[in-house]
N, CA and C atoms as a LAMMPS dump frame, in Angstrom:
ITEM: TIMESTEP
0
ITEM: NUMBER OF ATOMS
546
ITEM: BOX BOUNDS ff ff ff
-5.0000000000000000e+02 5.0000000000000000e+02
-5.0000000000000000e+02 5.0000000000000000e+02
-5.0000000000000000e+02 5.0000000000000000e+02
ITEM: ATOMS id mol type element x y z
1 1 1 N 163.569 -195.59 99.503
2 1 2 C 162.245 -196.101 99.754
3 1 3 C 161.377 -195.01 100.352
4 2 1 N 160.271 -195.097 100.191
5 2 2 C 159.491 -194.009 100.729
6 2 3 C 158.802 -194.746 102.066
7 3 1 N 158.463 -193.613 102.843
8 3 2 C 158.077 -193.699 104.42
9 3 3 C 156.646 -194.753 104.111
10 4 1 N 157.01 -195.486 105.423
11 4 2 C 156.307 -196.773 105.466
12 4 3 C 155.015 -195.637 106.166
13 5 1 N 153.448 -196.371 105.911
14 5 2 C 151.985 -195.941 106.382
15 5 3 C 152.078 -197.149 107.816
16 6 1 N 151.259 -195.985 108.802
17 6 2 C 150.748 -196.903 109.754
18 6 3 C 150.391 -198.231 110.04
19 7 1 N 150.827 -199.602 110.643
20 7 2 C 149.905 -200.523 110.426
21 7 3 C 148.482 -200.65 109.901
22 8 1 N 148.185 -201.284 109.258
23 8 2 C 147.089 -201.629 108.658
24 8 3 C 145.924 -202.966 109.484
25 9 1 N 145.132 -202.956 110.048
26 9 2 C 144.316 -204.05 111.012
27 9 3 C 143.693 -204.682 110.367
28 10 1 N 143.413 -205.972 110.258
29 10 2 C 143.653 -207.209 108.877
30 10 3 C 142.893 -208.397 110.241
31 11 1 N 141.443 -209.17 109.317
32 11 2 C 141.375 -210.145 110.217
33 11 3 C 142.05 -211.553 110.125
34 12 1 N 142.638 -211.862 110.876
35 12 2 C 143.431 -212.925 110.689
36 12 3 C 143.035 -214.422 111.155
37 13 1 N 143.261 -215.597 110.716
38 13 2 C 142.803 -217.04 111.209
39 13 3 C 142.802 -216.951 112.402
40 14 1 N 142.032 -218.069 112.64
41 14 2 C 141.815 -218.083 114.569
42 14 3 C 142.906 -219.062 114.441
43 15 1 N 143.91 -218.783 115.324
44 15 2 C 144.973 -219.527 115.883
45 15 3 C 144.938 -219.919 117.058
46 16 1 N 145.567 -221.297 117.542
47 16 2 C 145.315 -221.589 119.074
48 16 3 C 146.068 -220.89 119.49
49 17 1 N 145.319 -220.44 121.16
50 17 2 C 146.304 -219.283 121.594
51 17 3 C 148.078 -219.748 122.235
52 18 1 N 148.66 -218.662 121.753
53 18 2 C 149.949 -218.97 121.803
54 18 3 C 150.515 -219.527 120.523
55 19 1 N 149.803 -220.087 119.881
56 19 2 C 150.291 -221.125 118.956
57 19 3 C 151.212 -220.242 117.974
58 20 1 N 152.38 -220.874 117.591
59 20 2 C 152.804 -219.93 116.382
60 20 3 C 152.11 -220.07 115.061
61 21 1 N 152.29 -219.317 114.472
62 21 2 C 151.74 -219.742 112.581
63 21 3 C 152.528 -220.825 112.223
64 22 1 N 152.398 -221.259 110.858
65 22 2 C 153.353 -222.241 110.091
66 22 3 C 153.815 -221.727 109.003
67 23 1 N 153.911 -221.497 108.088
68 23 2 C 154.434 -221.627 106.628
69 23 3 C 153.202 -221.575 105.825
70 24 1 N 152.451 -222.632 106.167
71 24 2 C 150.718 -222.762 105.423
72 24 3 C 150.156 -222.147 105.743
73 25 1 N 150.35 -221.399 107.468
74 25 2 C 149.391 -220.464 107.868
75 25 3 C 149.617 -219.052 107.457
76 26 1 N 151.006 -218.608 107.336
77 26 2 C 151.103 -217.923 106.75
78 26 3 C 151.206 -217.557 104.75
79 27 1 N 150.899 -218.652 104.516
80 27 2 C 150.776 -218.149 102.992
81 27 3 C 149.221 -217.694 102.955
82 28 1 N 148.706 -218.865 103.5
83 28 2 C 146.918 -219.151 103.357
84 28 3 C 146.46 -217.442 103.951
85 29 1 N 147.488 -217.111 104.835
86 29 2 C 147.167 -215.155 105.1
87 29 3 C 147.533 -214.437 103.788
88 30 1 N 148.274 -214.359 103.502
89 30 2 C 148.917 -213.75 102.337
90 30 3 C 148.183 -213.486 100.837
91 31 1 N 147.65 -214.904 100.615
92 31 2 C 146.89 -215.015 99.439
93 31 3 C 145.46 -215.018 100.02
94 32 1 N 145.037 -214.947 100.939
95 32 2 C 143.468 -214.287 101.408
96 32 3 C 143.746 -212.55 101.216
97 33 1 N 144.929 -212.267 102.428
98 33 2 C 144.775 -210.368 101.622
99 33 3 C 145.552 -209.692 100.488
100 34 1 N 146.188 -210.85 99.352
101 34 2 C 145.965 -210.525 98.471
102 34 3 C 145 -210.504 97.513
103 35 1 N 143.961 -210.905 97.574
104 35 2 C 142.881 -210.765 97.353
105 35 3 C 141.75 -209.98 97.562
106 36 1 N 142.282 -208.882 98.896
107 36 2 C 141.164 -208.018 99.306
108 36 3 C 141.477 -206.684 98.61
109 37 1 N 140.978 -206.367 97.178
110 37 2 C 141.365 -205.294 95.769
111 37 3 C 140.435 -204.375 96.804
112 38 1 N 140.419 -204.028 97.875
113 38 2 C 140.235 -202.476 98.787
114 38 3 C 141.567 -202.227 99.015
115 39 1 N 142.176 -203.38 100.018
116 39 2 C 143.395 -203.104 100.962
117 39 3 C 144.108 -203.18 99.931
118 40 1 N 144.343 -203.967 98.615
119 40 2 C 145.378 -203.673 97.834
120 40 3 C 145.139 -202.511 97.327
121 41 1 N 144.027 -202.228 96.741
122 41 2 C 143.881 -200.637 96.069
123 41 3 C 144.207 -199.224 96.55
124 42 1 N 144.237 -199.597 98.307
125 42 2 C 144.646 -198.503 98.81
126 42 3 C 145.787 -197.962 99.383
127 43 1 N 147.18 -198.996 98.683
128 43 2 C 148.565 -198.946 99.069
129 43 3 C 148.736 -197.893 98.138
130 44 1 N 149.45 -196.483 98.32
131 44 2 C 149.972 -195.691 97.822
132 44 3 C 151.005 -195.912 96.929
133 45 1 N 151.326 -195.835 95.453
134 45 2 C 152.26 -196.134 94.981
135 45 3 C 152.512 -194.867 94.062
136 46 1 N 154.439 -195.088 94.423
137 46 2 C 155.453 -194.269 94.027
138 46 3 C 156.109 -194.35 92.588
139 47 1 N 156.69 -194.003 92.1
140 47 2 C 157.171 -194.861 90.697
141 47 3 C 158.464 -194.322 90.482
142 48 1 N 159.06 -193.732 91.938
143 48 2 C 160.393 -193.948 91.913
144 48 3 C 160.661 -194.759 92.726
145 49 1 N 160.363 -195.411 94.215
146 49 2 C 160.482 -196.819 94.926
147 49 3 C 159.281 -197.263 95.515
148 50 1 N 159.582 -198.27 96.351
149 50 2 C 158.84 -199.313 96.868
150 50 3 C 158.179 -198.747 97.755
151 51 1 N 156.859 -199.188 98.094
152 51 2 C 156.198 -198.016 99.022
153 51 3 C 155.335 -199.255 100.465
154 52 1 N 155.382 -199.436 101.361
155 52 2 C 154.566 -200.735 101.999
156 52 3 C 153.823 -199.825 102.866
157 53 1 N 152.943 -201.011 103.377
158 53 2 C 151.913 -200.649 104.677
159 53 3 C 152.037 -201.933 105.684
160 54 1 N 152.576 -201.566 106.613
161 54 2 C 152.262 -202.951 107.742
162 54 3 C 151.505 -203.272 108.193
163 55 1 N 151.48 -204.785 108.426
164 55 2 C 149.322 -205.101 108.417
165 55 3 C 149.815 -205.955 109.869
166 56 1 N 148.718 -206.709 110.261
167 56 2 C 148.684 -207.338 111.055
168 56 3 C 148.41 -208.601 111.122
169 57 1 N 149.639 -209.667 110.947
170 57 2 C 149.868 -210.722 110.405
171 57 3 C 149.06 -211.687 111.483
172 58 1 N 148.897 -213.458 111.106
173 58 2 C 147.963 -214.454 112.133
174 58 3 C 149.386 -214.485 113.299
175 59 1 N 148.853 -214.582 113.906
176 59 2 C 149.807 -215.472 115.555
177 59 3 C 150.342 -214.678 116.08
178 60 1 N 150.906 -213.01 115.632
179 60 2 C 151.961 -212.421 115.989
180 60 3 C 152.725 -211.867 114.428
181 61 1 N 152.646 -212.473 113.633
182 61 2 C 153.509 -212.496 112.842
183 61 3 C 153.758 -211.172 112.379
184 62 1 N 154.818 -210.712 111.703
185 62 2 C 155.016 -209.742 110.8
186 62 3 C 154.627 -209.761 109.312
187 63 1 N 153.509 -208.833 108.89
188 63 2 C 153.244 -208.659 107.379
189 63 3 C 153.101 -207.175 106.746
190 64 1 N 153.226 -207.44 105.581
191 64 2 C 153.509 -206.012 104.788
192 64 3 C 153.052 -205.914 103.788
193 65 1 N 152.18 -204.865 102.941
194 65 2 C 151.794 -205.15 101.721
195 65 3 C 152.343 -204.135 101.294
196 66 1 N 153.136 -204.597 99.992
197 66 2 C 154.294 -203.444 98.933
198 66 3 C 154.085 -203.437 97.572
199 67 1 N 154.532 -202.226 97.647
200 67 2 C 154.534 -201.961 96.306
201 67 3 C 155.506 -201.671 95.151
202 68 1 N 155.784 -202.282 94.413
203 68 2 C 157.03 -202.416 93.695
204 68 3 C 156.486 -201.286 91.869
205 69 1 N 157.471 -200.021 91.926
206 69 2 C 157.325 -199.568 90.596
207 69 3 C 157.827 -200.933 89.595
208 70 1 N 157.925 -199.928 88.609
209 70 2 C 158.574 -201.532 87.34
210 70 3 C 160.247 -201.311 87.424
211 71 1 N 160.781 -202.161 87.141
212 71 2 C 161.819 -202.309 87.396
213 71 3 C 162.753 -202.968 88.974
214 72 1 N 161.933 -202.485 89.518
215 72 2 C 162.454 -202.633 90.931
216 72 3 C 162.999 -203.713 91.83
217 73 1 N 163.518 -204.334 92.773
218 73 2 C 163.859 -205.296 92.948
219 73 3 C 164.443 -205.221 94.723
220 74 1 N 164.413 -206.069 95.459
221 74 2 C 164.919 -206.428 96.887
222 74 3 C 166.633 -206.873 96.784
223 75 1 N 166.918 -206.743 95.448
224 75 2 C 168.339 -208.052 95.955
225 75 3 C 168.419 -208.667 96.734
226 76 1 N 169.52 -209.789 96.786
227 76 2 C 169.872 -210.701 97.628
228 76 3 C 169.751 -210.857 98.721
229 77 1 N 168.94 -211.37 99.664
230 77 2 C 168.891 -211.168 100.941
231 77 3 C 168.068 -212.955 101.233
232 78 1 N 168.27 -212.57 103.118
233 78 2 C 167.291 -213.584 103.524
234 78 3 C 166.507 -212.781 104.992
235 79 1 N 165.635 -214.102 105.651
236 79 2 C 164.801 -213.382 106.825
237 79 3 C 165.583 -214.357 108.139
238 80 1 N 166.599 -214.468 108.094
239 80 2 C 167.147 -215.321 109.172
240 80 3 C 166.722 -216.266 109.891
241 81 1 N 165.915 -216.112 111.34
242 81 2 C 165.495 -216.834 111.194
243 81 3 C 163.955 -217.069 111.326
244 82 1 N 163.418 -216.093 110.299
245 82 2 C 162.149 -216.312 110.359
246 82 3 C 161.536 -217.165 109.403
247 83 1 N 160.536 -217.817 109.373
248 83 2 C 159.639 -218.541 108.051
249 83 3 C 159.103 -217.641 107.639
250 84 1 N 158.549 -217.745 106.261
251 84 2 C 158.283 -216.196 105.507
252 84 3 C 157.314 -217.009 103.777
253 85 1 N 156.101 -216.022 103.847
254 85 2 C 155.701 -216.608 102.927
255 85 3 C 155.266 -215.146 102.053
256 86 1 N 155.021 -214.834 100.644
257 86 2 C 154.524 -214.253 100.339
258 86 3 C 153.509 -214.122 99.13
259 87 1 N 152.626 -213.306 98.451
260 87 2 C 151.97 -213.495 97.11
261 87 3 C 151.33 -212.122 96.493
262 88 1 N 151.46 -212.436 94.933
263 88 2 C 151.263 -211.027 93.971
264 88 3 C 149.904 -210.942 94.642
265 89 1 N 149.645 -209.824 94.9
266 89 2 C 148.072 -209.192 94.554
267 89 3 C 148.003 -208.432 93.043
268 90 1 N 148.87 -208.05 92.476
269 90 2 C 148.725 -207.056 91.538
270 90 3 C 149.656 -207.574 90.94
271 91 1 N 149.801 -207.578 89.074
272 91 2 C 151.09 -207.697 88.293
273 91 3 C 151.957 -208.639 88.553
274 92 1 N 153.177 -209.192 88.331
275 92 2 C 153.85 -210.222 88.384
276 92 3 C 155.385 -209.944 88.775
277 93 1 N 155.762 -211.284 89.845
278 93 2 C 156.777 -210.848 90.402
279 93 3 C 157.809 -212.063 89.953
280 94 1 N 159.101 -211.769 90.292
281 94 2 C 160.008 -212.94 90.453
282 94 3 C 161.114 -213.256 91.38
283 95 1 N 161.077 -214.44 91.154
284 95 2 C 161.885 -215.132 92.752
285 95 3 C 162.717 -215.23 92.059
286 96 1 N 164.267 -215.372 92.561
287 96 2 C 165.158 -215.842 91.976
288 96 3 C 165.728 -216.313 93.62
289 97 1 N 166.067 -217.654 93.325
290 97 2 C 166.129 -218.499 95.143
291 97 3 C 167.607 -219.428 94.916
292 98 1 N 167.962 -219.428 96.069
293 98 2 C 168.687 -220.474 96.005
294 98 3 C 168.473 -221.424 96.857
295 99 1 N 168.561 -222.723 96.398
296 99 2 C 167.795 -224.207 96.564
297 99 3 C 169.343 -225.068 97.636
298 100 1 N 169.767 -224.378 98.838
299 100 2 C 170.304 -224.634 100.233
300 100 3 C 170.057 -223.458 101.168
301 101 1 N 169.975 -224.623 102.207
302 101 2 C 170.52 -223.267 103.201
303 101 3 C 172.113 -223.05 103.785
304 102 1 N 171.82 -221.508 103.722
305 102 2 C 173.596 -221.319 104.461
306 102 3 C 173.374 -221.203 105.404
307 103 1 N 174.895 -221.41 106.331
308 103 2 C 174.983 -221.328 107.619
309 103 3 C 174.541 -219.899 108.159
310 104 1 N 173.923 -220.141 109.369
311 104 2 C 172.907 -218.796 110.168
312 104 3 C 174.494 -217.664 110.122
313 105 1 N 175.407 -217.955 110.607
314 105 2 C 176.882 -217.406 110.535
315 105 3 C 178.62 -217.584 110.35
316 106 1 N 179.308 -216.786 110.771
317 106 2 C 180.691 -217.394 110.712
318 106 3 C 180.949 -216.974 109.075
319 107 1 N 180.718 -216.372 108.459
320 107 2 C 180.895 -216.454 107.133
321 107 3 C 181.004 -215.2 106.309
322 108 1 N 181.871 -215.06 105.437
323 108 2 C 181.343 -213.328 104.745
324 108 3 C 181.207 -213.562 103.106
325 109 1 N 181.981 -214.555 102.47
326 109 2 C 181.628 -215.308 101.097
327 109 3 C 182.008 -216.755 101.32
328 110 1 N 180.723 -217.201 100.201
329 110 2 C 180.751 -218.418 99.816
330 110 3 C 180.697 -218.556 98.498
331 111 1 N 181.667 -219.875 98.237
332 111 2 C 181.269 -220.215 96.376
333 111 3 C 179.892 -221.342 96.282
334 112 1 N 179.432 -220.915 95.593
335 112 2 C 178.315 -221.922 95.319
336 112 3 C 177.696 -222.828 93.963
337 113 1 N 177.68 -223.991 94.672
338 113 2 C 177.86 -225.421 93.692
339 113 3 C 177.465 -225.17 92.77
340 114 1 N 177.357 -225.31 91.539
341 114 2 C 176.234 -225.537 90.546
342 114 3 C 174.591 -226.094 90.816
343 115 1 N 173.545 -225.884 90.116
344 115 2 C 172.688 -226.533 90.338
345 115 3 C 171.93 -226.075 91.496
346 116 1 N 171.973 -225.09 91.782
347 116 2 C 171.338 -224.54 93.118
348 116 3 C 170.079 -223.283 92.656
349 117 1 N 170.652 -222.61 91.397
350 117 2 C 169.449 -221.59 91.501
351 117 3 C 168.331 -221.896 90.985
352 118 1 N 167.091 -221.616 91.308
353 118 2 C 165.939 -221.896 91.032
354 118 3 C 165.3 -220.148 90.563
355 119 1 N 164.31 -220.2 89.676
356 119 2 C 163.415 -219.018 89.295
357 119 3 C 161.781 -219.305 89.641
358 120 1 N 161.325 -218.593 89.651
359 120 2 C 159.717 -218.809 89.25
360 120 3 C 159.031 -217.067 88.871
361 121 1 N 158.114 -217.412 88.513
362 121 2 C 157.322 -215.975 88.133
363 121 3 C 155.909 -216.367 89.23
364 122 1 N 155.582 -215.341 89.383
365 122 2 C 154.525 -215.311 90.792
366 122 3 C 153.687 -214.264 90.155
367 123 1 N 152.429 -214.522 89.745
368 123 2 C 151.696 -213.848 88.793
369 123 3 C 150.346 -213.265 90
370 124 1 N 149.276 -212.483 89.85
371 124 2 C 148.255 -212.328 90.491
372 124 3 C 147.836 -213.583 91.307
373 125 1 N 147.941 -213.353 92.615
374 125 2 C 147.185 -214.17 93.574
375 125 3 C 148.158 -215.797 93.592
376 126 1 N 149.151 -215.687 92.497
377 126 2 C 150.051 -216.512 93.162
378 126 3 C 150.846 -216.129 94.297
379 127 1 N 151.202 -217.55 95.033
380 127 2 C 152.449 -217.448 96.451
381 127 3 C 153.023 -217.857 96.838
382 128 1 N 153.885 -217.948 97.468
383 128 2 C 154.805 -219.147 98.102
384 128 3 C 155.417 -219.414 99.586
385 129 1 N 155.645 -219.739 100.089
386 129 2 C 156.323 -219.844 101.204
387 129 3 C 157.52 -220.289 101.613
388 130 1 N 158.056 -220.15 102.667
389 130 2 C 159.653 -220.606 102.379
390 130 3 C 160.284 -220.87 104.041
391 131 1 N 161.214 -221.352 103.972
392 131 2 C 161.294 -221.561 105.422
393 131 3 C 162.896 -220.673 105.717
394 132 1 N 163.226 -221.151 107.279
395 132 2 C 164.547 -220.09 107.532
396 132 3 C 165.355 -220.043 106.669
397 133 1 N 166.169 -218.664 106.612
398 133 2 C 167.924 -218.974 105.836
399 133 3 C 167.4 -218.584 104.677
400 134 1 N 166.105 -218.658 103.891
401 134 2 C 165.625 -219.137 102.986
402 134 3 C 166.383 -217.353 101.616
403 135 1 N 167.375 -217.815 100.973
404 135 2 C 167.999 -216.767 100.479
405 135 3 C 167.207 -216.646 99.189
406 136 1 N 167.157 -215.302 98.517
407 136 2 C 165.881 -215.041 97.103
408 136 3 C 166.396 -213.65 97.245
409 137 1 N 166.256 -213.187 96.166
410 137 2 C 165.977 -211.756 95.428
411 137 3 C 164.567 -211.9 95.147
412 138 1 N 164.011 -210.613 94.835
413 138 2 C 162.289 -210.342 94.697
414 138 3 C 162.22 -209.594 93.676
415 139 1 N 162.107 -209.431 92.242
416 139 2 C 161.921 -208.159 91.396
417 139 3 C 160.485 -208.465 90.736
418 140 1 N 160.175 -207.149 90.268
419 140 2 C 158.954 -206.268 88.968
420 140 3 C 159.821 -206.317 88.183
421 141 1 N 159.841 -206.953 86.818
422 141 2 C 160.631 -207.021 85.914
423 141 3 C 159.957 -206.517 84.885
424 142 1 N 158.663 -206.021 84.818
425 142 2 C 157.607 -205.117 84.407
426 142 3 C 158.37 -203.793 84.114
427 143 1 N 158.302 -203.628 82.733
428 143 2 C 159.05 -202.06 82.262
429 143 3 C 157.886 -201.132 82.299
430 144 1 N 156.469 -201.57 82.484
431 144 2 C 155.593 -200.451 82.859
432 144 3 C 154.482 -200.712 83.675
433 145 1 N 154.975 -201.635 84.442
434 145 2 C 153.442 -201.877 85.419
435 145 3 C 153.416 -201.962 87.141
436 146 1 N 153.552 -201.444 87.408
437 146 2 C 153.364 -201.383 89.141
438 146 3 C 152.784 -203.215 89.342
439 147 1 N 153.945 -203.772 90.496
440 147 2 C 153.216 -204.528 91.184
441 147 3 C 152.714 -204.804 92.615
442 148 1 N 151.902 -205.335 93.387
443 148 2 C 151.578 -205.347 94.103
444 148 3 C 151.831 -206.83 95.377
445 149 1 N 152.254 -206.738 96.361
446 149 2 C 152.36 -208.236 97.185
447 149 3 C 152.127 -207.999 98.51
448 150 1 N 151.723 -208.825 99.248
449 150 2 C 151.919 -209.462 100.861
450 150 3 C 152.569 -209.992 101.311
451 151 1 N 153.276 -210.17 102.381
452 151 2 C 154.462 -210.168 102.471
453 151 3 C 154.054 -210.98 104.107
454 152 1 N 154.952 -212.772 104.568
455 152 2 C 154.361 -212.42 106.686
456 152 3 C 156.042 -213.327 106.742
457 153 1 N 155.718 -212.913 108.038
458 153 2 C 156.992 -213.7 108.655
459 153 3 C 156.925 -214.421 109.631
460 154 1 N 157.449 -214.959 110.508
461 154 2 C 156.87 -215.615 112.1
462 154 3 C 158.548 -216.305 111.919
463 155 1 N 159.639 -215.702 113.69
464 155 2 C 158.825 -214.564 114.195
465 155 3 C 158.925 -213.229 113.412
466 156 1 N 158.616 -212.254 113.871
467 156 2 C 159.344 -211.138 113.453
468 156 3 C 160.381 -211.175 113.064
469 157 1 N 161.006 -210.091 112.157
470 157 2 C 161.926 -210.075 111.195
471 157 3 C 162.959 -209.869 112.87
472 158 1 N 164.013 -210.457 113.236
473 158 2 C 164.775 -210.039 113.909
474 158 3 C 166.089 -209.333 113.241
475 159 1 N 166.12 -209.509 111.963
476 159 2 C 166.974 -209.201 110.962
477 159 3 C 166.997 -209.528 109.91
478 160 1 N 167.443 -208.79 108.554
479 160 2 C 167.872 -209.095 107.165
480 160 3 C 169.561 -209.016 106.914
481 161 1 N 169.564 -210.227 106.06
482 161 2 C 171.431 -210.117 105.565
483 161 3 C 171.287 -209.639 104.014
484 162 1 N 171.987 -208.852 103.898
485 162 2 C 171.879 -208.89 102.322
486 162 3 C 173.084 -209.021 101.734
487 163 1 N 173.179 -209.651 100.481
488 163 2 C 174.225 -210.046 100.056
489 163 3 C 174.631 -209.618 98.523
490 164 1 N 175.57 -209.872 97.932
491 164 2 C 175.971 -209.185 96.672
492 164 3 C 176.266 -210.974 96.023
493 165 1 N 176.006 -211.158 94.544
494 165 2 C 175.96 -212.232 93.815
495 165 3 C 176.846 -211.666 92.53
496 166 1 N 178.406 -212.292 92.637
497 166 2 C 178.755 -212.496 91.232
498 166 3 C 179.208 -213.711 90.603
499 167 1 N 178.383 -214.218 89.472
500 167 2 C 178.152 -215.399 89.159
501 167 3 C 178.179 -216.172 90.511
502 168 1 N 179.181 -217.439 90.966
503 168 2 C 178.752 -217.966 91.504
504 168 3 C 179.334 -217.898 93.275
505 169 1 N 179.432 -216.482 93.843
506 169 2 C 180.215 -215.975 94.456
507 169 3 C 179.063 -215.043 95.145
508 170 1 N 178.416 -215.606 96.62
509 170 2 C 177.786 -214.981 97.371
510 170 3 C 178.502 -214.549 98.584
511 171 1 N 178.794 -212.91 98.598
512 171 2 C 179.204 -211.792 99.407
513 171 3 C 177.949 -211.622 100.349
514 172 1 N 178.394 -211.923 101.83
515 172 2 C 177.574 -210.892 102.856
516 172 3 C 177.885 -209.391 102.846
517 173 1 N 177.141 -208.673 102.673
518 173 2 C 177.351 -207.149 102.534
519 173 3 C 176.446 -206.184 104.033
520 174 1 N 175.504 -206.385 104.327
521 174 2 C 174.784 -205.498 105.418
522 174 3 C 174.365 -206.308 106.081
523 175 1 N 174.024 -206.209 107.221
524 175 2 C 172.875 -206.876 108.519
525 175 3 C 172.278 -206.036 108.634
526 176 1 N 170.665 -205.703 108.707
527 176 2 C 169.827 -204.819 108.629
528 176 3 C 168.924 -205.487 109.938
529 177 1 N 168.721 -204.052 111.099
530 177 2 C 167.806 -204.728 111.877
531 177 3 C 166.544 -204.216 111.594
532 178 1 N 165.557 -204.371 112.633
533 178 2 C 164.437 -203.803 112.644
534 178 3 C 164.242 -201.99 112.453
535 179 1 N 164.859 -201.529 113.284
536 179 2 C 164.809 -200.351 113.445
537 179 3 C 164.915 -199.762 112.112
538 180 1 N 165.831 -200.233 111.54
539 180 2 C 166.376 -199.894 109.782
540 180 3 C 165.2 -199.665 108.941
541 181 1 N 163.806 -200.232 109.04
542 181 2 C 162.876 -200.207 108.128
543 181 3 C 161.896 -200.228 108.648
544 182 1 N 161.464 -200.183 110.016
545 182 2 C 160.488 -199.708 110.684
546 182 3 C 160.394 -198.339 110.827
């Protein structure tokens, strides 16, 4: 990945003070600055990896706007226990999710039921939101187009798990803290 740019200062909803964000509050951020074609236009992009800028999410939150060459992809992972919403500004992305949550721990593989994976395509200025645990891969499945997204969390990322998927056989593989990608 290439070196993350300085926070980025982003005006955000008036929140009551203290109040945390929600899920709605954070998408309704997400798909407002995906929409601002300055701040998206001026994310640097690589077209050998993913390139972000950290912005300054509503309540506290953590947000990021990235950039995905074609091909590219997050694998398996989740935001523990943060709520997390995100949306394309640029080109089209895809979720690939799974529809439970796993346990926060205690665990290194699980088999998993049938009937659990879900897809969607997340096109310009589409978004979504998602709540804890909430496990997804993220790819540009674009063989020639750079895409673009926003990215929030609440709270802060206190950590990422990432995991390895064969067929129906989810491996914990890394715990990634902050420091790792800050």
């Amino acid at each position: 990945m290439s070196q993350p740019a300085p926070a980025h200062p982003l005006n955000t909803p008036s929140d009551a003070p203290g109040g945390a964000p929600t899920s709605a509050d954070l998408l309704d951020f997400v798909r407002r600055t995906a929409a601002d074609r300055e701040l998206v236009d001026s994310l640097p992009l690589d077209p050998e990896g993913r390139t972000w800028v950290r912005l300054e999410g509503p309540g506290g939150s953590e947000a990021w706007l990235i950039g995905w060459p074609p091909g590219t992809g997050t694998g398996w992972h989740d935001h523990a226990e943060s709520l997390g919403a995100f949306a394309t500004a640029r080109g089209t992305l895809t979720e690939n999710a799974l529809a439970v949550r796993l346990p926060a721990d205690g665990w290194k593989t699980l088999e998993l039921a049938d009937g659990l994976d879900r897809s969607r395509r997340l096109g310009e200025g589409r978004g979504r939101a998602f709540g804890r645990h909430h496990v997804h891969e993220v790819l540009n499945e674009s063989a020639d187009t750079h895409a673009v997204s926003v990215h929030a969390y609440y709270p802060p990322l206190p950590l990422i798990r990432r995991f390895s998927r064969t067929g129906a056989v989810l491996r914990l593989e890394q715990v990634e803290r902050p420091e790792d990608w800050q």
